[in-house]
C-alpha positions in Angstrom: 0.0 0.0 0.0 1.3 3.3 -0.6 1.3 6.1 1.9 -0.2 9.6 0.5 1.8 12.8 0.5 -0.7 14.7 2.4 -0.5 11.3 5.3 3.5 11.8 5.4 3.5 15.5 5.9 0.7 15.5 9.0 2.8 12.8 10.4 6.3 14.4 9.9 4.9 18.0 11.1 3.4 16.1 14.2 6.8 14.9 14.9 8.3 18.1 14.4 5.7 19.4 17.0 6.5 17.3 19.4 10.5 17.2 18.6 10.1 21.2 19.2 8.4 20.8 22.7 10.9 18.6 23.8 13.4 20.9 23.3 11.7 24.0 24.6 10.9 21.8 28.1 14.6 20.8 27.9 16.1 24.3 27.6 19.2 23.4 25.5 20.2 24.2 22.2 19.7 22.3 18.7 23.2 22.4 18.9 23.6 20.5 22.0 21.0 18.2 21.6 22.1 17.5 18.0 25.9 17.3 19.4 24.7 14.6 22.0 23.7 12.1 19.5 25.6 12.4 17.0 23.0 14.6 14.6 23.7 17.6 12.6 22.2 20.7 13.9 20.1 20.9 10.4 19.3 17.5 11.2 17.4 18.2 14.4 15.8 21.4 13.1 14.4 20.0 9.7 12.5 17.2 12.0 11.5 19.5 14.6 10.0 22.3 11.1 8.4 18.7 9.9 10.5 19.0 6.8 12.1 16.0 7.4 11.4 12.2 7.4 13.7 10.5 9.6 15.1 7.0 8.8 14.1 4.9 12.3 17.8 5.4 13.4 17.6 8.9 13.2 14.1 8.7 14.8 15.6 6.4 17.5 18.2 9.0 18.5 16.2 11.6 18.7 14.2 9.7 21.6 17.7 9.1 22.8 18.3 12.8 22.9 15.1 13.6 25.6 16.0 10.3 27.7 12.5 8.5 25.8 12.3 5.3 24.2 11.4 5.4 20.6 7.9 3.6 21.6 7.4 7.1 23.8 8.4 9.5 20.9 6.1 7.5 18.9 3.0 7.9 21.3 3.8 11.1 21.7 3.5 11.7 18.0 0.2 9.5 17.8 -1.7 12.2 20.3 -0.9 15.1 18.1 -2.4 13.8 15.6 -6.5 13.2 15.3 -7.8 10.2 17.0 -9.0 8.3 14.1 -5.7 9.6 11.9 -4.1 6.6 9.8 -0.8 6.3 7.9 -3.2 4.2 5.1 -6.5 5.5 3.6 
């Protein structure tokens, strides 16, 4: 099955959302947080504008970078998005 566009872009800017709360409630810099894990600063900030679509290793250390597990960034992401939302039509 193919994923729409329009169903990649709500998921990625939900991401970003929540990547960009983390890092207001953390107080530290993109560059820190990006420096911590081994991300490039432009890295970190296309994922937190929701211009970027992480691989799952890049997905899995940005949880790394706010102490979460991926499973936690991933709920995280799921409650910004509408309750009856789905990656497939």
């Amino acid at each position: 099955m193919q994923v729409s566009q329009t169903k990649k872009k709500e998921f990625m800017q939900a991401l970003g959302k929540v990547i960009s709360k983390l890092r207001a409630e953390s107080k530290r810099s993109a560059r820190s947080v990006a420096y911590d894990v081994n991300l490039s600063k432009t890295t970190l900030l296309l994922s937190e504008a929701g211009q970027l679509d992480p691989q799952i290793t890049t997905f899995c250390k940005i949880a790394e970078a706010y102490y979460l597990k991926p499973e936690v960034l991933l709920k995280m992401v799921y409650e910004e998005l509408p309750e009856d939302w789905s990656l497939i039509d």
